[in-house]
N, C-alpha and C positions, 0 to 999 in steps of 0.2 A: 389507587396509584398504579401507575404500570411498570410492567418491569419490563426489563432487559432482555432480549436473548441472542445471546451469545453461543456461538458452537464452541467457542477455545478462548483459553486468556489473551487479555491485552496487555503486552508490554512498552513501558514505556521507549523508546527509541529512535535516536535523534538521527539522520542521514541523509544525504545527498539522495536527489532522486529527480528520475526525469520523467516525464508522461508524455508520452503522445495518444492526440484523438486520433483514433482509427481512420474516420472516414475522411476528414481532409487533410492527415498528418501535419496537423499543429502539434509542435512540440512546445512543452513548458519545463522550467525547472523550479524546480518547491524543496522542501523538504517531507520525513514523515516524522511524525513525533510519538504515533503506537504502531505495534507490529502484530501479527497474531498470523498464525499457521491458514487462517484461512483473508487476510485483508490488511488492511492499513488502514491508518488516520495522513493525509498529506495534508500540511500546513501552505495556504495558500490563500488572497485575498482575492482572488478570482477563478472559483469552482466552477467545473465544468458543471452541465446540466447533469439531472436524475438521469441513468439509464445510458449514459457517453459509455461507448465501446472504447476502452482504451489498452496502450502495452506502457508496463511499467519497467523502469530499470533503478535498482536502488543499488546504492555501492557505500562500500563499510567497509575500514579496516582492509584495503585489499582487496577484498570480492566483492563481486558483482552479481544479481540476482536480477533476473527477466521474467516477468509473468504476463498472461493477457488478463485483463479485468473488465470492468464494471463498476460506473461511479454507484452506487446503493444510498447516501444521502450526500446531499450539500448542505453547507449552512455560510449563508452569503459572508461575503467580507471575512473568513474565517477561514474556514479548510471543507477536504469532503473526505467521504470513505470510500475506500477502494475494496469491493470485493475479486479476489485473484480466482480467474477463473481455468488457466491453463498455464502449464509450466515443463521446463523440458525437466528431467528426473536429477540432472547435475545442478541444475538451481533449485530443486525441491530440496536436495542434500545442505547447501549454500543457508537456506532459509534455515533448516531444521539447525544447522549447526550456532545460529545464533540464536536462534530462542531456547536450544538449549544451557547457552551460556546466558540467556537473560535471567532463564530461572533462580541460575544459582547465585543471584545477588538477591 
């Protein structure tokens, strides 16, 4: 069987969210449905390819969170993973302030 590897938890987590691909600035809006310190899960029935250089913005509750990413898997008709690859240190705060509220549910 194989396992998982994970750097940090996944949180469940529902939110508005926009992506754009980098290289011809298409933009989409989806949702994510997990969250984690280093990626997301975005619900969506048309994934970008393995490997899309993309910039994300999710908004929750008020705030707004902006990373640059990396699609890491897709799974057609369904959603893909977002690994965050860069972020300015005011939306690293942003991020951390809700997964620190995710834990405590």
């Amino acid at each position: 069987m194989e396992t998982e590897r994970r750097r940090g938890p996944r949180y469940p987590f529902i939110a508005a969210l926009e992506i754009t691909e980098v290289v011809t600035n298409t933009v989409m809006r989806a949702r994510t449905s997990e969250l984690s310190r280093y990626g997301c899960y975005v619900d969506t029935i048309n994934p970008l390819p393995l490997d899309t250089k993309v910039r994300i913005a999710i908004t929750h509750e008020g705030k707004e969170f902006r990373a640059e990413g990396r699609v890491i898997y897709d799974l057609p008709n369904m959603g893909m993973g977002v690994a965050f690859l860069g972020m300015a240190p005011q939306h690293l705060e942003v991020l951390d302030h809700w997964l620190r509220e995710l834990e405590k549910t």
